[in-house]
ZADO-434267 format. One record per residue: residue number from 1; residue in three letters; x, y, z of N, C-alpha, C in turn. Coordinates in Angstrom, 1 decimal, padded with zeros to 4 digits, m for minus. Example, Ala and Ser with C-alpha at 12.3 -4.5 7.8 and 13.67 -1.06 7.14 Angstrom:
<rs>
 resi resn  neast nnorth    nup caeast canorth   caup  ceast cnorth    cup
    1  ALA  013.2 m005.7  007.8  012.3  m004.5  007.8  013.2 m003.3  007.8
    2  SER  012.8 m002.2  007.1  013.7  m001.1  007.1  012.9  000.0  007.9
</rs>
This chain:
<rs>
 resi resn  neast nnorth    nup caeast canorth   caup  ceast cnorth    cup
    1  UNK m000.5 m020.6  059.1  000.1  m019.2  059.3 m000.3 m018.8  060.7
    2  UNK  000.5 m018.5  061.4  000.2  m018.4  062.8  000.2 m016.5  062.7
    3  UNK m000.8 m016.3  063.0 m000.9  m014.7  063.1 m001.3 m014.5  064.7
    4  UNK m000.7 m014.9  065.3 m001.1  m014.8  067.0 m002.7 m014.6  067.2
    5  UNK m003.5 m015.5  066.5 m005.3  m015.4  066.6 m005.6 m013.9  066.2
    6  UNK m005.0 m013.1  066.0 m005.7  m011.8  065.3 m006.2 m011.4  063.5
    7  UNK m007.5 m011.1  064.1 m007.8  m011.1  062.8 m008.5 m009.7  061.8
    8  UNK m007.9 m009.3  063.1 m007.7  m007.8  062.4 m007.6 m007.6  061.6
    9  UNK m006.2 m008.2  061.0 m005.3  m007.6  059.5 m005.6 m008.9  058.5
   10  UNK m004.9 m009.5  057.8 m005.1  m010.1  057.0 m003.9 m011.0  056.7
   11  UNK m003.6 m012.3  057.1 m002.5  m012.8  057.1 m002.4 m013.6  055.2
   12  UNK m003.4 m013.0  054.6 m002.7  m013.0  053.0 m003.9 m012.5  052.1
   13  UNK m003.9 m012.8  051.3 m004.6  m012.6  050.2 m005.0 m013.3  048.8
   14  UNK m005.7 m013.2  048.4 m006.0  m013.7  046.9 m005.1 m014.5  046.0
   15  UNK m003.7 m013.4  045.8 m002.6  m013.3  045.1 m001.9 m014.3  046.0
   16  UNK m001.6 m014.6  046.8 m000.2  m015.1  047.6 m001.2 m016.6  047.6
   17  UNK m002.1 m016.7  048.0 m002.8  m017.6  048.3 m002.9 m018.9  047.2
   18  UNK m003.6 m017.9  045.6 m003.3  m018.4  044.4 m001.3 m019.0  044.0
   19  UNK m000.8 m018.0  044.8  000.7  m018.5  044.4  000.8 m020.1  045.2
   20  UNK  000.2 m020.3  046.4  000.4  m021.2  046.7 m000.1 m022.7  046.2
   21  UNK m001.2 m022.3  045.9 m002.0  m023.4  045.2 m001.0 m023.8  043.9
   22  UNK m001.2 m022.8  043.4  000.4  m022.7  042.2  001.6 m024.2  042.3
   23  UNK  002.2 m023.8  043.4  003.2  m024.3  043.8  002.7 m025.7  044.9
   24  UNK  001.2 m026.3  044.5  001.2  m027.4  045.1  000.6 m027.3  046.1
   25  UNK  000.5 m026.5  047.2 m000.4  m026.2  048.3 m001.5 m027.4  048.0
   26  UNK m002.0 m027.8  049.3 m003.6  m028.4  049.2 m003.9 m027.7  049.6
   27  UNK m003.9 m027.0  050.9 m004.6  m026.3  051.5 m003.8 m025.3  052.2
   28  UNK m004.4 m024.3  053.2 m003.8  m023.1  054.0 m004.9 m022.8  055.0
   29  UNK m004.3 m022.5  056.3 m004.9  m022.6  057.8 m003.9 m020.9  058.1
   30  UNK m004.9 m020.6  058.7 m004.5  m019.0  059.3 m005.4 m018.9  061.0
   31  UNK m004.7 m018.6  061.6 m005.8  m018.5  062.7 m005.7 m016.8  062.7
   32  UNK m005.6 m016.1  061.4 m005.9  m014.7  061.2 m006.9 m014.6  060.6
   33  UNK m007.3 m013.8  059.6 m007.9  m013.3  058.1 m007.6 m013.0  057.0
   34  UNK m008.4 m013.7  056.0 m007.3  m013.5  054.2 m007.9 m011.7  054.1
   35  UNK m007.8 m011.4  053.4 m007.9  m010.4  052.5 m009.0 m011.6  051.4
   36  UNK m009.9 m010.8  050.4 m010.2  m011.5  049.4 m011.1 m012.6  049.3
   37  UNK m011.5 m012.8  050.4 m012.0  m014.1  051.2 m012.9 m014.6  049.8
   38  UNK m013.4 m013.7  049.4 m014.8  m014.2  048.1 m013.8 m015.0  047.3
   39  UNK m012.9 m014.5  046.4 m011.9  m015.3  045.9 m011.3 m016.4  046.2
   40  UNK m010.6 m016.5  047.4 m009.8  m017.7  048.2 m010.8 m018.7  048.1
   41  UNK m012.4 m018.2  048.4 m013.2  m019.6  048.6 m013.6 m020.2  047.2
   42  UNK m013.3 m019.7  046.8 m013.5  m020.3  044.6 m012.7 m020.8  044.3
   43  UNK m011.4 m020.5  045.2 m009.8  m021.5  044.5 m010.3 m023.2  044.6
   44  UNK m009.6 m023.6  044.3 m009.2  m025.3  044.2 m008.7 m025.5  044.9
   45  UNK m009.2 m025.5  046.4 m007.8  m025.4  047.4 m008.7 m025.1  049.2
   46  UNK m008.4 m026.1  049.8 m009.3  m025.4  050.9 m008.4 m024.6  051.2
   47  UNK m008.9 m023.6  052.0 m008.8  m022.4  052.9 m009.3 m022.2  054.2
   48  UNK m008.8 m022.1  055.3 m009.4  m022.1  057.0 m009.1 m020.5  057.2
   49  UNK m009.9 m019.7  057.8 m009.5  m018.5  058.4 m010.2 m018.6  059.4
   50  UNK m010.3 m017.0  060.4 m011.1  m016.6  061.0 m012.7 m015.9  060.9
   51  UNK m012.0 m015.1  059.8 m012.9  m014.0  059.3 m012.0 m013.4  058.0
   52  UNK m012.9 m012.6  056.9 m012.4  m011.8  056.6 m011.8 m010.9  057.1
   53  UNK m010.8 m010.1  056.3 m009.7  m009.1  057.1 m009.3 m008.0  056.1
   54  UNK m010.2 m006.6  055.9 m009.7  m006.1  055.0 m008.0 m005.4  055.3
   55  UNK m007.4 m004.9  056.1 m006.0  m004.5  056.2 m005.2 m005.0  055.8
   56  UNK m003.9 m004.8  054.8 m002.8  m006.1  054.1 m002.3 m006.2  055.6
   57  UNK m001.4 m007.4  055.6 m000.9  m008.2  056.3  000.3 m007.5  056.8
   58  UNK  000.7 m006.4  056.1  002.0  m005.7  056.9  001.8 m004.5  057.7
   59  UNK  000.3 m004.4  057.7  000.0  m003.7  059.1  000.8 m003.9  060.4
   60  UNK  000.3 m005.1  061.0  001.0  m005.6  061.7  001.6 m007.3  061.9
   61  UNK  001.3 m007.8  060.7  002.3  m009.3  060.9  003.8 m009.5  059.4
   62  UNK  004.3 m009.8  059.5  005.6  m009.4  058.9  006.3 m011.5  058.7
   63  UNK  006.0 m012.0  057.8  006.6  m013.1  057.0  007.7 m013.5  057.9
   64  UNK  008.3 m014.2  059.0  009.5  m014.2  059.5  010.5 m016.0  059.5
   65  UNK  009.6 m016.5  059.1  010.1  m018.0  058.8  008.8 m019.3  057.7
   66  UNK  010.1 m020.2  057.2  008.9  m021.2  057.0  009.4 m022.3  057.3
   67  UNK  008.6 m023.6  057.4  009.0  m025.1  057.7  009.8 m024.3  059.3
   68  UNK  008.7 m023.5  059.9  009.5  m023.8  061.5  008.5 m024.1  062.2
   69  UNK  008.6 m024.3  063.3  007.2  m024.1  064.4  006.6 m023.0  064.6
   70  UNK  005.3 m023.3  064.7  004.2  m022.4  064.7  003.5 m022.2  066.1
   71  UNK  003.0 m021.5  066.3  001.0  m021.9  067.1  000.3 m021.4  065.9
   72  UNK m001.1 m022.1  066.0 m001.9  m021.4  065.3 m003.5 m022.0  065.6
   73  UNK m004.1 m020.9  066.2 m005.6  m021.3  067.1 m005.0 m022.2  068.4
   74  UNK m003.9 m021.3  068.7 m003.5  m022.0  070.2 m003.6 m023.8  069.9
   75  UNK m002.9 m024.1  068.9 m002.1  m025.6  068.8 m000.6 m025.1  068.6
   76  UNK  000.2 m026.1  068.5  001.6  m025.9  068.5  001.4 m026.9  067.1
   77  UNK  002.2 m026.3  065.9  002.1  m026.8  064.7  003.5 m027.3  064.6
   78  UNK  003.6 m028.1  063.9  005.7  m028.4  063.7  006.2 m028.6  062.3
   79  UNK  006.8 m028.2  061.4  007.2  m029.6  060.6  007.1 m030.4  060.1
   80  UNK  006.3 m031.4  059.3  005.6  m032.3  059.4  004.3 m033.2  059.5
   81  UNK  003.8 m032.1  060.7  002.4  m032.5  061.1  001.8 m032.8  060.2
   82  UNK  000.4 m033.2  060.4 m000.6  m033.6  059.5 m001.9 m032.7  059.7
   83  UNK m002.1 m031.7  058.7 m003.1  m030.8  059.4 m004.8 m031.3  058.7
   84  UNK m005.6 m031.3  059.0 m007.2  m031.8  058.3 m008.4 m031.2  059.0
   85  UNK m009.0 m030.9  057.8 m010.2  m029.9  057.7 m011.4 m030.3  057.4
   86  UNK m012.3 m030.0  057.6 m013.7  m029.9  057.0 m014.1 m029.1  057.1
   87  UNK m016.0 m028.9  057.2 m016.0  m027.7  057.1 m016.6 m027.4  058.8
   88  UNK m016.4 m028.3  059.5 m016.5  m027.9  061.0 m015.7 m027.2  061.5
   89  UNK m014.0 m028.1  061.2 m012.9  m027.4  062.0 m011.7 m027.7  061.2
   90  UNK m010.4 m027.4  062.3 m009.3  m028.0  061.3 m008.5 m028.4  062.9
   91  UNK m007.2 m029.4  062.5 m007.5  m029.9  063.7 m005.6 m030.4  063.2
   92  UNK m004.9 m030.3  064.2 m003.6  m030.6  063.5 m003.0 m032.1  064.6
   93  UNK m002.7 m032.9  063.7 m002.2  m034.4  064.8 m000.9 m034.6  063.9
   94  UNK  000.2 m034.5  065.5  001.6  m034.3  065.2  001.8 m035.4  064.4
   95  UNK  003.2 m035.6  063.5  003.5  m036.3  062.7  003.8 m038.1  063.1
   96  UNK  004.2 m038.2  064.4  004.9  m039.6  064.8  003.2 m039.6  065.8
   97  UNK  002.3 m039.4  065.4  001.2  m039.9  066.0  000.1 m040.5  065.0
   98  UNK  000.4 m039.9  063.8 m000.5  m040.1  062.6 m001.4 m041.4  062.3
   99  UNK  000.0 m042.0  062.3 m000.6  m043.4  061.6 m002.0 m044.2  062.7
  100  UNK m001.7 m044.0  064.3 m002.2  m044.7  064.9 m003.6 m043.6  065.0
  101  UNK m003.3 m042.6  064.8 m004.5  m041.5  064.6 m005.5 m042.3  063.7
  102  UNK m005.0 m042.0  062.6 m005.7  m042.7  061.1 m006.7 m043.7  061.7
  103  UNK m005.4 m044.9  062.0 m006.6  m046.6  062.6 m007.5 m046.4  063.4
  104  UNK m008.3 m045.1  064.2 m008.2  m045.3  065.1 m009.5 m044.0  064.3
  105  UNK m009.1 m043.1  064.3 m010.3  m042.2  062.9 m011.4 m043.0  062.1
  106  UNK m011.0 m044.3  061.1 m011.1  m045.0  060.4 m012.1 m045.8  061.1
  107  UNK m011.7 m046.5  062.2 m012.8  m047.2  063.1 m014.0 m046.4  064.0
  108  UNK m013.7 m044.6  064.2 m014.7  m044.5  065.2 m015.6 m043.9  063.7
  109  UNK m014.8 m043.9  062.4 m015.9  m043.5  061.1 m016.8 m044.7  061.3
  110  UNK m016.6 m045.6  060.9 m017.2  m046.9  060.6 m018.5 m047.2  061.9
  111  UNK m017.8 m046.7  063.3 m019.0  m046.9  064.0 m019.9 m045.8  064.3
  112  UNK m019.5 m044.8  063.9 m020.7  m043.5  063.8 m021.4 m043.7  062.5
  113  UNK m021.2 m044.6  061.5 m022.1  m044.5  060.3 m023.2 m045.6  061.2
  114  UNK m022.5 m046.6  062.1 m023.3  m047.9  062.5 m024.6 m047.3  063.3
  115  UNK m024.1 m046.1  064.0 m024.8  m045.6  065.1 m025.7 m044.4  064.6
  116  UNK m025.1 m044.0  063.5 m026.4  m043.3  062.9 m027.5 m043.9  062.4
  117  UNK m027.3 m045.0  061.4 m028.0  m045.9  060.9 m029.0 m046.2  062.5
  118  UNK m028.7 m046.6  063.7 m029.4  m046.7  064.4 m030.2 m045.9  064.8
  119  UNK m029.8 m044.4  064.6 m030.8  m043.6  065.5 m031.7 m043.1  064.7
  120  UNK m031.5 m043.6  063.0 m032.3  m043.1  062.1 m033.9 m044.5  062.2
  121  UNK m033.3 m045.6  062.4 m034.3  m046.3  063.0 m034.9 m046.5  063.7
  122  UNK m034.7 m045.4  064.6 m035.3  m045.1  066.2 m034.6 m045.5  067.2
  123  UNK m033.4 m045.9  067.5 m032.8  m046.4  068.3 m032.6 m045.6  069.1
  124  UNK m032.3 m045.4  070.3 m032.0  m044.3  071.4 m030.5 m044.6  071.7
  125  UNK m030.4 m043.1  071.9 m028.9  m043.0  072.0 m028.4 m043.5  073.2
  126  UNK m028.8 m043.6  073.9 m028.4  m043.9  075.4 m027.7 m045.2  075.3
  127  UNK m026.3 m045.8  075.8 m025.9  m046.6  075.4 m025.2 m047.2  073.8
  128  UNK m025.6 m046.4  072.9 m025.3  m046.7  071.7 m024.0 m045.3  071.4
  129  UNK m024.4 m044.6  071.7 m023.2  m043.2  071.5 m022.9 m042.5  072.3
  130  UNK m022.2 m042.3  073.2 m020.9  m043.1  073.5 m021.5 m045.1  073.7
  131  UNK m020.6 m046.0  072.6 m021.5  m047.5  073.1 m021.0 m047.8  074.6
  132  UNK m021.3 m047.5  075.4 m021.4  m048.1  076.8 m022.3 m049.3  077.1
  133  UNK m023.3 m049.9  075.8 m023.8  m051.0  076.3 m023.5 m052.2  075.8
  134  UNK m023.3 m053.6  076.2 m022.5  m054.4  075.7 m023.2 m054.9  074.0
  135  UNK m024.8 m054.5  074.6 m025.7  m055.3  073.2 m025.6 m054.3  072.4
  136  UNK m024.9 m052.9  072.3 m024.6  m052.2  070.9 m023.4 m052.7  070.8
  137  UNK m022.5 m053.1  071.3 m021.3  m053.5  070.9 m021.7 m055.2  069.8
  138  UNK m022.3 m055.5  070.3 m022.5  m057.0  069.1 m023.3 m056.8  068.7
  139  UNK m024.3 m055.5  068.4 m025.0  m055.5  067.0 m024.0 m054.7  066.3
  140  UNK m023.2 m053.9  066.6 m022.2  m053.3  066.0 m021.4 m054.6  065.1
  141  UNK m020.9 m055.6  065.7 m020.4  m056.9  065.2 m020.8 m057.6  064.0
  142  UNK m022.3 m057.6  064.0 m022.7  m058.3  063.4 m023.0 m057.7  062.2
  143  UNK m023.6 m055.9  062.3 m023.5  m054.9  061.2 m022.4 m055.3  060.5
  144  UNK m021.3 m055.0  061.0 m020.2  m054.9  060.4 m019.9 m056.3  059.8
  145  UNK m019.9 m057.1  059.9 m020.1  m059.0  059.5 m021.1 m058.2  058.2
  146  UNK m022.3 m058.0  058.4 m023.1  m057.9  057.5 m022.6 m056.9  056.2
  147  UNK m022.6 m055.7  056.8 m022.2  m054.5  055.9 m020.6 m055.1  055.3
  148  UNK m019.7 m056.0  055.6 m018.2  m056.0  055.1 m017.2 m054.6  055.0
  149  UNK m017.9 m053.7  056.4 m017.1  m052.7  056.4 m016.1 m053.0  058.2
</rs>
């Protein structure tokens, strides 16, 4: 929901929010404020805001399209996109970019669990995260040989 980053008002609520989940929703991203916020975070359903927002949403933002283009937290959202969350951030990667996203997600998971595992052993980051050195690159190899990940 693009509420031009203000979070003044409340770009929904409890009720609308629950309707969406309703109808399928996984989730909902506002770079506004819900209304209700205590509720929203009990649903089955992630939820991203700014802040709570007690003013309803026709203060000043007014429902004017759906499935159109957006901004929201100064990204350009489209149609399609693929939006994902945690509880860091939410972060949206256009749709014809996805898949090579994913491969590419998937591999630097695999080597941040490698490089934690090392620093939990004492390893020094220096060269291992960002791997700029060739000998974390083939213990990385050989983990992964090892581990079958």
């Amino acid at each position: 929901m693009d509420s031009r980053g203000d979070a003044r008002m409340a770009s929904a609520g409890d009720i609308l929010i629950t309707r969406l989940m309703m109808r399928g929703a996984a989730g909902v991203v506002t770079d506004g404020g819900f209304r209700d916020a205590m509720n929203i975070a009990d649903l089955k359903m992630r939820a991203y805001h700014q802040r709570p927002a007690s003013p309803t949403n026709l203060t000043n933002n007014e429902a004017i399209g759906i499935n159109e283009p957006i901004g929201c937290g100064d990204a350009p959202v489209f149609p399609g996109d693929i939006i994902v969350g945690d509880d860091d951030s939410v972060i949206v990667i256009p749709a014809h970019l996805a898949e090579e996203i994913a491969d590419e997600a998937v591999e630097m998971t695999v080597y941040e669990d490698f490089a934690l595992e090392q620093v939990q052993a004492g390893a020094t980051i220096i060269g291992l995260y960002p791997a700029t050195k060739e000998e974390n690159l083939e213990k990385f190899a050989a983990w992964r040989k090892k581990t079958g990940r």
